[in-house]
PDB file of N, CA, C and O in Angstrom:
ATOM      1  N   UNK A   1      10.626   0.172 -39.635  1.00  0.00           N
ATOM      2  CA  UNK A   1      10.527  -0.383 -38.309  1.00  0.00           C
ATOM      3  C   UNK A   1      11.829  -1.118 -37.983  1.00  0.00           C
ATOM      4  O   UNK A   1      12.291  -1.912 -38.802  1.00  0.00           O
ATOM      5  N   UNK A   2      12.441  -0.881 -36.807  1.00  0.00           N
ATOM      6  CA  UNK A   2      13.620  -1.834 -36.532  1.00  0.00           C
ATOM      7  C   UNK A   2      13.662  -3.031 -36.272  1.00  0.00           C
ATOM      8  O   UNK A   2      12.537  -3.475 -36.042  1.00  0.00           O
ATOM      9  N   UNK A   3      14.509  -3.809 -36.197  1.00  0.00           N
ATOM     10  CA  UNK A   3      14.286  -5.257 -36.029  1.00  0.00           C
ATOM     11  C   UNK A   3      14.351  -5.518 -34.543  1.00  0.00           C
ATOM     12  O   UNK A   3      14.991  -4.990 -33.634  1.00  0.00           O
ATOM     13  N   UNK A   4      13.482  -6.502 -34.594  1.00  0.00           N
ATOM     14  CA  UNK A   4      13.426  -6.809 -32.693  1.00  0.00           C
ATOM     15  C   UNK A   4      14.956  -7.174 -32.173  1.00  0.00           C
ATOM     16  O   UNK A   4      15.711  -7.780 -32.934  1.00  0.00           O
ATOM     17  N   UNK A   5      15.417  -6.753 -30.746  1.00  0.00           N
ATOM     18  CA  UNK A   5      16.667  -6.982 -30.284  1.00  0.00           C
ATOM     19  C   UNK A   5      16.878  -8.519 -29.612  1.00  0.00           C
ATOM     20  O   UNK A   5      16.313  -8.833 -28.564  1.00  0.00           O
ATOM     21  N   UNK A   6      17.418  -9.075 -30.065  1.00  0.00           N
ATOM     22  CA  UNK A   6      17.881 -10.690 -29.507  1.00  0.00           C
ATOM     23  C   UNK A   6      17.760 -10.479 -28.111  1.00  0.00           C
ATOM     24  O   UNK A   6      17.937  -9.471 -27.427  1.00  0.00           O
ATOM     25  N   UNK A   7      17.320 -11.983 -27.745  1.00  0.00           N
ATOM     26  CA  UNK A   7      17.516 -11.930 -26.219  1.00  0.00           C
ATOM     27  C   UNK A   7      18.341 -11.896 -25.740  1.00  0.00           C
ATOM     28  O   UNK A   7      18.092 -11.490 -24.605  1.00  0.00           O
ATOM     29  N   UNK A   8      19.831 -12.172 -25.921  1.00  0.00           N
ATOM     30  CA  UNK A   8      20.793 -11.781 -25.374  1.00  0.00           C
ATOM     31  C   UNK A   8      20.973 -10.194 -24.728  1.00  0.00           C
ATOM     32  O   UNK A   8      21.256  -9.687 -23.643  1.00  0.00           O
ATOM     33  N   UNK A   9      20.698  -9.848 -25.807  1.00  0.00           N
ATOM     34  CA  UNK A   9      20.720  -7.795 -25.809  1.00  0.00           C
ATOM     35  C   UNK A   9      19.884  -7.072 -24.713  1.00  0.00           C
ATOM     36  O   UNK A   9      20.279  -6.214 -23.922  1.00  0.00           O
ATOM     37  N   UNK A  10      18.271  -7.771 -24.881  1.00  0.00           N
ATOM     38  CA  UNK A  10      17.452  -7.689 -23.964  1.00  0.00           C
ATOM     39  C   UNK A  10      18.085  -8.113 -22.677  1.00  0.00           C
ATOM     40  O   UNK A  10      18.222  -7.295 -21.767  1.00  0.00           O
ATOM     41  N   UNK A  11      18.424  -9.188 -22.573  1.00  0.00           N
ATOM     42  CA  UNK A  11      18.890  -9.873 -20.812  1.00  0.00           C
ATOM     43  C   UNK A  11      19.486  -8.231 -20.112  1.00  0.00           C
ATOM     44  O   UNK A  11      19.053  -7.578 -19.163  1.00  0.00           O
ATOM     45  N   UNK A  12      20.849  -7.927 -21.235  1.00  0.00           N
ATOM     46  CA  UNK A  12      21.825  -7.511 -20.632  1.00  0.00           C
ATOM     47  C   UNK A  12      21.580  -5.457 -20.743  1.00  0.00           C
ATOM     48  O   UNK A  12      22.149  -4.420 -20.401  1.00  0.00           O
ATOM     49  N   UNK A  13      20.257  -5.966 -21.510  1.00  0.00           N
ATOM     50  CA  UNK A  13      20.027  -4.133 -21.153  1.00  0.00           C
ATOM     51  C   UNK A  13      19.374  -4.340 -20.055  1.00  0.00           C
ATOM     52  O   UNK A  13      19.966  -3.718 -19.173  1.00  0.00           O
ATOM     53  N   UNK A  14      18.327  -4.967 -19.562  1.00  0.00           N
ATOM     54  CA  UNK A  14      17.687  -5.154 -18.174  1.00  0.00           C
ATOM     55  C   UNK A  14      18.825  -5.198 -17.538  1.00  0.00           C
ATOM     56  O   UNK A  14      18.991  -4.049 -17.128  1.00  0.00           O
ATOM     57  N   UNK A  15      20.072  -6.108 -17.077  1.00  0.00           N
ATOM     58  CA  UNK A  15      20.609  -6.433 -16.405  1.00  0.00           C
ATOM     59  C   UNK A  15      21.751  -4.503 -15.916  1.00  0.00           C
ATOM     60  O   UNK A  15      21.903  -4.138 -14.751  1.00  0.00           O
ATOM     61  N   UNK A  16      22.236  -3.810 -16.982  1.00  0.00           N
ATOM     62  CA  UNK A  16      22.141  -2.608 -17.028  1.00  0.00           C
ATOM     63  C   UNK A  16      21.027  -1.577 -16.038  1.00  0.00           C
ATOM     64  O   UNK A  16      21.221  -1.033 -14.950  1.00  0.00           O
ATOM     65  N   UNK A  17      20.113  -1.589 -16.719  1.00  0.00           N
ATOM     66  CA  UNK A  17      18.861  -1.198 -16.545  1.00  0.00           C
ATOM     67  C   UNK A  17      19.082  -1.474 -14.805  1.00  0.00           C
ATOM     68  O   UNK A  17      19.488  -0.446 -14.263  1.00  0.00           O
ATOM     69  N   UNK A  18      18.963  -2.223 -14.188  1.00  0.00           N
ATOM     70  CA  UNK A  18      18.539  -2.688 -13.288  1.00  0.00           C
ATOM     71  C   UNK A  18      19.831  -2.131 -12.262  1.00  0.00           C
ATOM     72  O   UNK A  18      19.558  -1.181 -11.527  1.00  0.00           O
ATOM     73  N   UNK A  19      21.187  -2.693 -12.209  1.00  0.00           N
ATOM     74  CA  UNK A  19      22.223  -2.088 -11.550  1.00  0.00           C
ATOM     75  C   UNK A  19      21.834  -0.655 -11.861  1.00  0.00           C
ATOM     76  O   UNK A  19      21.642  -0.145 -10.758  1.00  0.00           O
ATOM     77  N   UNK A  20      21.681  -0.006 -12.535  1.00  0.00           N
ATOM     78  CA  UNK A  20      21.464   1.651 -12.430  1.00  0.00           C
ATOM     79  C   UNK A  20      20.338   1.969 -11.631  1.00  0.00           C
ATOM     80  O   UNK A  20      20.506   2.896 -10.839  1.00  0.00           O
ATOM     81  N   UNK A  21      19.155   1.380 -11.654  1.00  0.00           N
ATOM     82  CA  UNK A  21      18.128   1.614 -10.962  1.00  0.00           C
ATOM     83  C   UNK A  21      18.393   1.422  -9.294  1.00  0.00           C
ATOM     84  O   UNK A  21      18.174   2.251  -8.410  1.00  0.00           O
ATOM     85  N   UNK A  22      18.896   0.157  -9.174  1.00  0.00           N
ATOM     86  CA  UNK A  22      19.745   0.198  -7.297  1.00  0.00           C
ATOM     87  C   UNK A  22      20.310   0.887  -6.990  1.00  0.00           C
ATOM     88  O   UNK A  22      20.173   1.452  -5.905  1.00  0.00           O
ATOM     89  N   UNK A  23      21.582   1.240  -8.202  1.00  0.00           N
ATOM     90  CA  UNK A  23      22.371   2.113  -7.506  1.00  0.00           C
ATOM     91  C   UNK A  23      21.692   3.473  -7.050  1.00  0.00           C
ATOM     92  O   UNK A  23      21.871   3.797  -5.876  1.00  0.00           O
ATOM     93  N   UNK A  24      21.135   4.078  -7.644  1.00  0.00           N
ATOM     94  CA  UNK A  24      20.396   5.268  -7.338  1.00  0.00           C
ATOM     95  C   UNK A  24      19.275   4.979  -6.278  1.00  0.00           C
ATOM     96  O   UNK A  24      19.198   5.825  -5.387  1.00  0.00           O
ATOM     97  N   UNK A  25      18.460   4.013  -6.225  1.00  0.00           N
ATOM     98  CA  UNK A  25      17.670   3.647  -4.971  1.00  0.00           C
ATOM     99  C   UNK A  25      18.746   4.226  -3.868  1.00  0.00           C
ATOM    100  O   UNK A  25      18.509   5.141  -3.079  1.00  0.00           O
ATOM    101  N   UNK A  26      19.959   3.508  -3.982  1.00  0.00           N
ATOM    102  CA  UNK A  26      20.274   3.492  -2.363  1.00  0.00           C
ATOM    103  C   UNK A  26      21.185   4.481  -2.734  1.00  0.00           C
ATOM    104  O   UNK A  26      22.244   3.886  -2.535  1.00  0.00           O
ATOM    105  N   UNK A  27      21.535   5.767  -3.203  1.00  0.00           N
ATOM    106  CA  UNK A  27      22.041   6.890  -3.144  1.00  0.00           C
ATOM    107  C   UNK A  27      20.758   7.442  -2.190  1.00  0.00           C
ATOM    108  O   UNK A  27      20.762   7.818  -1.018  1.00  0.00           O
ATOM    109  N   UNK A  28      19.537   7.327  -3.280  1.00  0.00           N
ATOM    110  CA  UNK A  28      18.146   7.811  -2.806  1.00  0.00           C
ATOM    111  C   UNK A  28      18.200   7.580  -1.464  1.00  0.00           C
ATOM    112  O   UNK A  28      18.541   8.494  -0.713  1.00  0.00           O
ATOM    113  N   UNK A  29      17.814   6.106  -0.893  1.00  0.00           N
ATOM    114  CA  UNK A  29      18.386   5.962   0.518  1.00  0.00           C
ATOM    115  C   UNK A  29      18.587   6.555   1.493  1.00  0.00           C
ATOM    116  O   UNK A  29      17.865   6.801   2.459  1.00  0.00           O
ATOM    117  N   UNK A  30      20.189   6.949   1.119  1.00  0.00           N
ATOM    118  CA  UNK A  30      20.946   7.404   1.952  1.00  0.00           C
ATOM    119  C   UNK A  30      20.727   9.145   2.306  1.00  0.00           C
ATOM    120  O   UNK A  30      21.112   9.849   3.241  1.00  0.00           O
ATOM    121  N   UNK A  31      20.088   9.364   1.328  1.00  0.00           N
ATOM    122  CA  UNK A  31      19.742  10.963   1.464  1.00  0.00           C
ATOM    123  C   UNK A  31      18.628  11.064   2.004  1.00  0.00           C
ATOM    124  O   UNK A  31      18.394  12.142   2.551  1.00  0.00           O
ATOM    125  N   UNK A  32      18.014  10.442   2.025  1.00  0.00           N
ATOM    126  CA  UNK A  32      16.634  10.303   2.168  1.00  0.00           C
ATOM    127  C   UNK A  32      16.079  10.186   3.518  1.00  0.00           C
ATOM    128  O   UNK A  32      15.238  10.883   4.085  1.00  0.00           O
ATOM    129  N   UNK A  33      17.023   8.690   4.088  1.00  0.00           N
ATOM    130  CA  UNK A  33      16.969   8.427   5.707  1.00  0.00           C
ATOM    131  C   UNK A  33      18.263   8.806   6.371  1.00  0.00           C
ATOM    132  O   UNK A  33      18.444   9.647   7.253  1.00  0.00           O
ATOM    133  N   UNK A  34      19.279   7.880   5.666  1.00  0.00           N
ATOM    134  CA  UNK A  34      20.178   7.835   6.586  1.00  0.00           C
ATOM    135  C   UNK A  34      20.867   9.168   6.954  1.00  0.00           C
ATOM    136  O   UNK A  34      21.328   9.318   8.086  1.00  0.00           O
ATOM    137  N   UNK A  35      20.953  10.250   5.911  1.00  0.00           N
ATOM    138  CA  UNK A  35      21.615  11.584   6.856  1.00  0.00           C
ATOM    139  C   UNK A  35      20.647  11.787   7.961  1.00  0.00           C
ATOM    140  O   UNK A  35      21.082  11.738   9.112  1.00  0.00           O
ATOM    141  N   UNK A  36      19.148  12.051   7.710  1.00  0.00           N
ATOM    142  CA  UNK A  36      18.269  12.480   8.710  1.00  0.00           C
ATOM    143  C   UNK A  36      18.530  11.651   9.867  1.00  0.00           C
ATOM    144  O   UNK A  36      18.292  12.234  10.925  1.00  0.00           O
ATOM    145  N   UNK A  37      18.887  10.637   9.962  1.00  0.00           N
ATOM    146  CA  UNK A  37      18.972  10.197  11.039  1.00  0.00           C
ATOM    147  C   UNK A  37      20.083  10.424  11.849  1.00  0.00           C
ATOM    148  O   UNK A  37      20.263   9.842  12.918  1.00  0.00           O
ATOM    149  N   UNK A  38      20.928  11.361  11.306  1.00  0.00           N
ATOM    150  CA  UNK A  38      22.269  11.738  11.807  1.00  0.00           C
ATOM    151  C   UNK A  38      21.981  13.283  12.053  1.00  0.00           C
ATOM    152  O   UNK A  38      22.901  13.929  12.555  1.00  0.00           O
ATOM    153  N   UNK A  39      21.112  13.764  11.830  1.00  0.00           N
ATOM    154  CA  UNK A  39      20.822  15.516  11.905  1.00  0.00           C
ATOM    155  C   UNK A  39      21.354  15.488  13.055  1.00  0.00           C
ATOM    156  O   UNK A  39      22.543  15.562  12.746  1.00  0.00           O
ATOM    157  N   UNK A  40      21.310  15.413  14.614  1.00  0.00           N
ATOM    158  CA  UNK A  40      21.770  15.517  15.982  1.00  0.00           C
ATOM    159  C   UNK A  40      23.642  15.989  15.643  1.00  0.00           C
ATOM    160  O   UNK A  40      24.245  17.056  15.763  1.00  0.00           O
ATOM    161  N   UNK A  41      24.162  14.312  15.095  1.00  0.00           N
ATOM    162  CA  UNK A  41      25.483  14.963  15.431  1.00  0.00           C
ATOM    163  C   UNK A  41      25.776  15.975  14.279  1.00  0.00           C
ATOM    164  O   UNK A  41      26.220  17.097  14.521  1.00  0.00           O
ATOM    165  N   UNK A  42      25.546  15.594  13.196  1.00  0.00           N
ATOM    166  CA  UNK A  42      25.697  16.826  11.979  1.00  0.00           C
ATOM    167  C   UNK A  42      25.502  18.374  12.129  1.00  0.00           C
ATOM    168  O   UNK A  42      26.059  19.305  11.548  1.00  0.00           O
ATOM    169  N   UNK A  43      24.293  18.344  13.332  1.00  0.00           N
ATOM    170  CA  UNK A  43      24.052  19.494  13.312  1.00  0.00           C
ATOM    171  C   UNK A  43      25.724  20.221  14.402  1.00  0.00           C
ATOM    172  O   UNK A  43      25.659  21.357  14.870  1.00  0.00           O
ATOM    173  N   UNK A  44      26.734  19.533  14.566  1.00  0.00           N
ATOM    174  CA  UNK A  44      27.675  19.756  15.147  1.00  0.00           C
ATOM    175  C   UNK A  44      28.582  20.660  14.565  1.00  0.00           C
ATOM    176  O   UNK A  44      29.051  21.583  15.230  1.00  0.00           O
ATOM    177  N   UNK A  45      28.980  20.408  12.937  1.00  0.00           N
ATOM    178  CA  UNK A  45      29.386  21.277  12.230  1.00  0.00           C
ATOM    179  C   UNK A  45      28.638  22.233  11.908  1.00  0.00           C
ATOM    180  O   UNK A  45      27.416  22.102  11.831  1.00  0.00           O
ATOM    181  N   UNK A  46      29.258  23.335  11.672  1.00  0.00           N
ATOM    182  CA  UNK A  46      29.066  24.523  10.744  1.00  0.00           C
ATOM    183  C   UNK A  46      29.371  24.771   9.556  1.00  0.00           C
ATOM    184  O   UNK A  46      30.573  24.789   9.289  1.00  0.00           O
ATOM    185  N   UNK A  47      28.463  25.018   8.567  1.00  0.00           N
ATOM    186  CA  UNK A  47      29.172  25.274   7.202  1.00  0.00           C
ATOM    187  C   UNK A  47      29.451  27.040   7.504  1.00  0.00           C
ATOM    188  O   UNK A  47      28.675  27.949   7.795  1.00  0.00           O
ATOM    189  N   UNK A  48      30.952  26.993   7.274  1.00  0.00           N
ATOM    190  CA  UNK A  48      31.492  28.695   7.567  1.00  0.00           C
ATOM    191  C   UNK A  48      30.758  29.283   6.625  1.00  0.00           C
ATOM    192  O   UNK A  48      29.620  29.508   7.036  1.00  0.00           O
ATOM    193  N   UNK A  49      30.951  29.632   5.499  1.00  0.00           N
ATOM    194  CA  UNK A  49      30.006  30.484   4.757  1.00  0.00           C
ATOM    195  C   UNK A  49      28.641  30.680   4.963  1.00  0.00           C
ATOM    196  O   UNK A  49      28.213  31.833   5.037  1.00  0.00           O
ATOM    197  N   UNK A  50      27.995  29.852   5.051  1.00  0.00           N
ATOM    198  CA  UNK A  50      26.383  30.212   5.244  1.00  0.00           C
ATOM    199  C   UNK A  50      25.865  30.464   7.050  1.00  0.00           C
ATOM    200  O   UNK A  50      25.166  31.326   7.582  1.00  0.00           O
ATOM    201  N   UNK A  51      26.507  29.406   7.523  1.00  0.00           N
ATOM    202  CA  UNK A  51      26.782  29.610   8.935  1.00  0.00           C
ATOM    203  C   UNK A  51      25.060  28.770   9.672  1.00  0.00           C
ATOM    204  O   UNK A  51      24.234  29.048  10.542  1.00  0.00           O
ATOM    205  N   UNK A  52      25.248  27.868   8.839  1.00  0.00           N
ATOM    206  CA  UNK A  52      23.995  27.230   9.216  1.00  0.00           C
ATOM    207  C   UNK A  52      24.382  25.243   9.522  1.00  0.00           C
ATOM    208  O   UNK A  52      24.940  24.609   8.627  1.00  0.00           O
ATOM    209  N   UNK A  53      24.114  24.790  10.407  1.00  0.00           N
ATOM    210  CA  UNK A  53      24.410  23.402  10.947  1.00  0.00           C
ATOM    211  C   UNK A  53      24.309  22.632   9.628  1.00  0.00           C
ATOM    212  O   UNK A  53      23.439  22.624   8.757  1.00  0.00           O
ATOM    213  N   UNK A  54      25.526  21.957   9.760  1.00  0.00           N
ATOM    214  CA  UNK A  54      24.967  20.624   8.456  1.00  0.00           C
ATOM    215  C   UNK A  54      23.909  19.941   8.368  1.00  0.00           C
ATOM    216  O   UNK A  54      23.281  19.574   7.375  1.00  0.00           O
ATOM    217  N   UNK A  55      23.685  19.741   9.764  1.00  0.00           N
ATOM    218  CA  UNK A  55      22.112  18.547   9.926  1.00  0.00           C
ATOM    219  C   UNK A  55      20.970  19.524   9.068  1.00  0.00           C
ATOM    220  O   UNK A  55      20.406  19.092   8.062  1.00  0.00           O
ATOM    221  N   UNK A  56      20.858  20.136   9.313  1.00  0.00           N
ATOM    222  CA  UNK A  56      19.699  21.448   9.285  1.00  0.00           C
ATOM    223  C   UNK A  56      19.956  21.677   7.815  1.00  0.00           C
ATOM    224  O   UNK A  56      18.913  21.659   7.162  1.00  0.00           O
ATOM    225  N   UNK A  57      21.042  21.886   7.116  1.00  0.00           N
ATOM    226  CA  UNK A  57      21.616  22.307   5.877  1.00  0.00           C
ATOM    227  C   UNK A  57      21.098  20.844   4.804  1.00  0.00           C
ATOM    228  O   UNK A  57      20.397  20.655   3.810  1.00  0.00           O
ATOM    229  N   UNK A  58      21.865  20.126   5.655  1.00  0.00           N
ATOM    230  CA  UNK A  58      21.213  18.863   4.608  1.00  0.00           C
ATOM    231  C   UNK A  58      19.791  18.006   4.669  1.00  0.00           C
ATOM    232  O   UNK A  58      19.481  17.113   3.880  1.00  0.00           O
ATOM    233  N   UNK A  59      19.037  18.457   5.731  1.00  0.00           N
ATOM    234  CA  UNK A  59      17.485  17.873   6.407  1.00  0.00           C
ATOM    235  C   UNK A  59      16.509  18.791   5.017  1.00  0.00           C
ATOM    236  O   UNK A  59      15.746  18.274   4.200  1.00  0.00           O
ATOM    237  N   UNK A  60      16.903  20.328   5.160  1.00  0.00           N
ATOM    238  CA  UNK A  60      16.045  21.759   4.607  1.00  0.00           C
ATOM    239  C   UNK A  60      16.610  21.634   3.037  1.00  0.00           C
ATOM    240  O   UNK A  60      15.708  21.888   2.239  1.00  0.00           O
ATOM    241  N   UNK A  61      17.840  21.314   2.422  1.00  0.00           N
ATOM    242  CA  UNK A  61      18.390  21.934   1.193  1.00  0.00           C
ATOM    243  C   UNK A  61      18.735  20.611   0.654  1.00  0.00           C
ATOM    244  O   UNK A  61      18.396  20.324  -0.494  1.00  0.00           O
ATOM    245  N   UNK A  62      19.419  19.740   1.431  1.00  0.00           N
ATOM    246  CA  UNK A  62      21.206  19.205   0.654  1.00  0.00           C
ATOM    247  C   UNK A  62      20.434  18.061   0.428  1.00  0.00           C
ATOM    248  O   UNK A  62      20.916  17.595  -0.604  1.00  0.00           O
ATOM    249  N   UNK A  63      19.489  17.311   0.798  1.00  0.00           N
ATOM    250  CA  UNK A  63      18.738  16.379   0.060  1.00  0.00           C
ATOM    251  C   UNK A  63      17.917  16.279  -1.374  1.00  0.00           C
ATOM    252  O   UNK A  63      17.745  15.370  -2.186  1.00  0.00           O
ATOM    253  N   UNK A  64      17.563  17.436  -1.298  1.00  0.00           N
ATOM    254  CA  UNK A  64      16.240  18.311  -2.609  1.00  0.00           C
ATOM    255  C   UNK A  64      17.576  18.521  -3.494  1.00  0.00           C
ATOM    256  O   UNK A  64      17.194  18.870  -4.611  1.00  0.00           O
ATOM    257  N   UNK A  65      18.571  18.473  -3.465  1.00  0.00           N
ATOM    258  CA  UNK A  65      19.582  19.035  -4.135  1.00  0.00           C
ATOM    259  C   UNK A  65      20.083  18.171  -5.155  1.00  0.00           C
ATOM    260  O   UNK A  65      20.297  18.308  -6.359  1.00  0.00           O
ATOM    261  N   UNK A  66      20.269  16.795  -3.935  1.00  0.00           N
ATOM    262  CA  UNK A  66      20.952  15.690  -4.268  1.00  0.00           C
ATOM    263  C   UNK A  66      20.129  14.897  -5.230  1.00  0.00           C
ATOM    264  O   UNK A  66      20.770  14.370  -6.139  1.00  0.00           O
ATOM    265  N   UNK A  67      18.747  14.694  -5.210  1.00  0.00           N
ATOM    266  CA  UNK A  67      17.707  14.321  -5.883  1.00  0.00           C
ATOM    267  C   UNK A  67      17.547  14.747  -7.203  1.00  0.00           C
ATOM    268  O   UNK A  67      17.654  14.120  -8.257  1.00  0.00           O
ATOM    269  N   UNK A  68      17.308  15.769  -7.005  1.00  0.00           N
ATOM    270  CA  UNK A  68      17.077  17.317  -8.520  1.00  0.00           C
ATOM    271  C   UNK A  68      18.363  16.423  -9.573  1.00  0.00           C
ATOM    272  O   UNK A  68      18.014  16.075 -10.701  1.00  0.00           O
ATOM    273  N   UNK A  69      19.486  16.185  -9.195  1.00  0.00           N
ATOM    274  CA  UNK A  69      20.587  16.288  -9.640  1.00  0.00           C
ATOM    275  C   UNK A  69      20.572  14.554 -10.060  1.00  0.00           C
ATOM    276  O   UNK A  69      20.824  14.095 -11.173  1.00  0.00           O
ATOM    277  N   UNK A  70      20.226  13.828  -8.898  1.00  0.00           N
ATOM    278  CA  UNK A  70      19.934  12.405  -9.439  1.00  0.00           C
ATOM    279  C   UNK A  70      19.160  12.142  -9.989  1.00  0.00           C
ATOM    280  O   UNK A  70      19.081  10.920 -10.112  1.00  0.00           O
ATOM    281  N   UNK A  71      17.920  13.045 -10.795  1.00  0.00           N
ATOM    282  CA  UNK A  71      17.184  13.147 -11.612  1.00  0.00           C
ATOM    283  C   UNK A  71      17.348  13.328 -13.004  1.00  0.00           C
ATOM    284  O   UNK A  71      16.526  12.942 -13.835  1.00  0.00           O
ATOM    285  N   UNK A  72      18.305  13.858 -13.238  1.00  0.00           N
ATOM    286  CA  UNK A  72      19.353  14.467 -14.819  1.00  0.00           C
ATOM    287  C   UNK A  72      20.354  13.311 -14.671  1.00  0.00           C
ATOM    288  O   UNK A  72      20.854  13.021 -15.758  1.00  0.00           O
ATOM    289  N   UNK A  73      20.779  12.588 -13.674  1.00  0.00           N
ATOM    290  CA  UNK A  73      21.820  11.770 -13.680  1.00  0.00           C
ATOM    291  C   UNK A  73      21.090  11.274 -14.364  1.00  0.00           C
ATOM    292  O   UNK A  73      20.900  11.646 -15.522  1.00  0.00           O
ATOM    293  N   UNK A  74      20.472  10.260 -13.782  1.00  0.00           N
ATOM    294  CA  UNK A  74      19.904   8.599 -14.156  1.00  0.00           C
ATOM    295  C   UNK A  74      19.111   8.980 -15.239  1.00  0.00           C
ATOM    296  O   UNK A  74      18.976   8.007 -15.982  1.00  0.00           O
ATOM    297  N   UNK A  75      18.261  10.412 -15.845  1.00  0.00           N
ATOM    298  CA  UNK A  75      17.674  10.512 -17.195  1.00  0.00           C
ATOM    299  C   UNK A  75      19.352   9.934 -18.372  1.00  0.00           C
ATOM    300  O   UNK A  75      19.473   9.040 -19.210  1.00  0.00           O
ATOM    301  N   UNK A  76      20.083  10.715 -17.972  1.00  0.00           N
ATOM    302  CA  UNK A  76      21.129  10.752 -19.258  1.00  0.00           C
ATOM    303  C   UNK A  76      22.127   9.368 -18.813  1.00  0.00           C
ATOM    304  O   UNK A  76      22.938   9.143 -19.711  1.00  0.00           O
ATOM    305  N   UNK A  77      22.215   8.663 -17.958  1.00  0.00           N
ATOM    306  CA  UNK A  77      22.931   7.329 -17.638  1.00  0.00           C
ATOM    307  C   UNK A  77      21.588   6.161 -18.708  1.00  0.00           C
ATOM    308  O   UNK A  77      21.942   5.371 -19.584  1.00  0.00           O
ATOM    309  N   UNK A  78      20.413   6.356 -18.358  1.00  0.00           N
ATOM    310  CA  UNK A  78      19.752   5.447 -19.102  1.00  0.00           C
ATOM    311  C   UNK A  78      19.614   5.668 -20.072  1.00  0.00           C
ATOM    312  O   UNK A  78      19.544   4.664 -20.782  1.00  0.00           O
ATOM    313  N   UNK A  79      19.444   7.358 -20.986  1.00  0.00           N
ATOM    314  CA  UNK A  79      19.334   7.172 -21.977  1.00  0.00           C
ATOM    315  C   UNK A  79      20.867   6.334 -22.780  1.00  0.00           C
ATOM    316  O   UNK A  79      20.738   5.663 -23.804  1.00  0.00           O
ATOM    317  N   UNK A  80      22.149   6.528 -22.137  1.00  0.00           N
ATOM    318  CA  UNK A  80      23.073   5.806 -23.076  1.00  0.00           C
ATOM    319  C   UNK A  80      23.090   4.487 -22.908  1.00  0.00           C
ATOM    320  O   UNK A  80      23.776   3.819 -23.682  1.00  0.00           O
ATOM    321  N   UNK A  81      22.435   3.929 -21.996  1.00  0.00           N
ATOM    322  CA  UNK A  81      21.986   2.206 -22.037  1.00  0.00           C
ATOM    323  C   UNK A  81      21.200   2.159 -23.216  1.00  0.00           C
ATOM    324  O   UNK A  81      21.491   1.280 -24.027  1.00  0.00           O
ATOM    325  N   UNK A  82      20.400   2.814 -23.438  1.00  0.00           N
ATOM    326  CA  UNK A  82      18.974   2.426 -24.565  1.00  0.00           C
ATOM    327  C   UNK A  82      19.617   2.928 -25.775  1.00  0.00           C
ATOM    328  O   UNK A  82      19.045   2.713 -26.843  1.00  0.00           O
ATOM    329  N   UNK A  83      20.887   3.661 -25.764  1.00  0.00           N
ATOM    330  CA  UNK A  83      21.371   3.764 -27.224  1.00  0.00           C
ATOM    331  C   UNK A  83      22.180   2.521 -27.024  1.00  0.00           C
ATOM    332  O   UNK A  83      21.700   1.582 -27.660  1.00  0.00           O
ATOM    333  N   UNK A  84      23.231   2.222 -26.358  1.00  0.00           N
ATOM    334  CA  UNK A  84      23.931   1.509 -26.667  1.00  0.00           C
ATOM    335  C   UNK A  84      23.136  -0.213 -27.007  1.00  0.00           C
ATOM    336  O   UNK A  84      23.701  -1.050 -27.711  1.00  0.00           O
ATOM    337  N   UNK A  85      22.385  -0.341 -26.641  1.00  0.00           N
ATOM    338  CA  UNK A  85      21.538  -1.625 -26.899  1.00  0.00           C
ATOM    339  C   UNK A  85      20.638  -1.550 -27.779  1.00  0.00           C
ATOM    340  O   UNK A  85      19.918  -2.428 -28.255  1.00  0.00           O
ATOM    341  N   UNK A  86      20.714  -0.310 -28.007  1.00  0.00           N
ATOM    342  CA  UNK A  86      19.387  -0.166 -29.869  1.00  0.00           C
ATOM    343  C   UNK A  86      17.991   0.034 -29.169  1.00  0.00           C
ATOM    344  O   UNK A  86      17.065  -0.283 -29.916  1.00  0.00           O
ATOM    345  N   UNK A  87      17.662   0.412 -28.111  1.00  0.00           N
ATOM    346  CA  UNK A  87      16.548   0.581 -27.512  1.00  0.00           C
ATOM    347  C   UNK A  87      16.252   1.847 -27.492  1.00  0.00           C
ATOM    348  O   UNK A  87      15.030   1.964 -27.576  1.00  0.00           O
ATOM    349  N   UNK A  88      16.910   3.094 -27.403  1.00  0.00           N
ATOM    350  CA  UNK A  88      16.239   4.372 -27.544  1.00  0.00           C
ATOM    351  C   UNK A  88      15.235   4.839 -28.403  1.00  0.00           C
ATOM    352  O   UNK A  88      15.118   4.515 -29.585  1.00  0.00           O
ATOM    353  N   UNK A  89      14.357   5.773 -27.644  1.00  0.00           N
ATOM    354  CA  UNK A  89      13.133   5.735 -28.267  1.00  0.00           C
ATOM    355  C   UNK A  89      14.078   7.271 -29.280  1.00  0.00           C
ATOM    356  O   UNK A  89      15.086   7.837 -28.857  1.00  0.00           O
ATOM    357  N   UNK A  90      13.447   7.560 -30.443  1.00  0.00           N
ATOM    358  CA  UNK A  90      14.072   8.215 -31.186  1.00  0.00           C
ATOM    359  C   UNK A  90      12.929   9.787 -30.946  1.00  0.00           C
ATOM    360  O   UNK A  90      11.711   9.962 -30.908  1.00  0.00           O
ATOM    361  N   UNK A  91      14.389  10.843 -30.806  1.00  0.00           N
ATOM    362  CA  UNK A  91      13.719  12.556 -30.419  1.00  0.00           C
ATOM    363  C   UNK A  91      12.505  12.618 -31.540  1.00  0.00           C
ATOM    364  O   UNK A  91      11.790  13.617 -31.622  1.00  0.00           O
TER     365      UNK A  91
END
């Protein structure tokens, strides 16, 4: 069994822990509301290749995208907090 982690260690993996968790909230956020709330002018551009409005591109796709992807982020950003502080749960 390992030895319990000092409170110091604890403070500052929460304190870790926690800036990672905001930061991704408000990535989340921003994908979430704030493009949609811009679909009108977005939908102004064209992406040339697909040939479909940005608003529309990022309302239907570019959000689900951004998520999927901030999902593997923040798995493998926290797991190296919980190694580096002796907290990982072991494979």
């Amino acid at each position: 069994m390992a030895p319990a982690p000092s409170q110091a260690n604890t403070d500052e993996h929460w304190k870790k822990t926690s800036r990672l968790m905001f930061t991704h909230l408000g990535v989340w956020f921003f994908f979430g509301y704030v493009v949609h709330m811009f679909v009108v002018p977005l939908n102004k551009i064209i992406i040339p290749v697909l040939g479909f409005p940005l608003g529309f591109y990022m309302a239907a796709q570019g959000s689900l995208i951004v998520f999927v992807v901030m999902l593997f982020m923040f798995a493998k950003q926290q797991d190296k907090i919980d190694r580096d502080y002796g907290m990982a749960e072991d494979d």
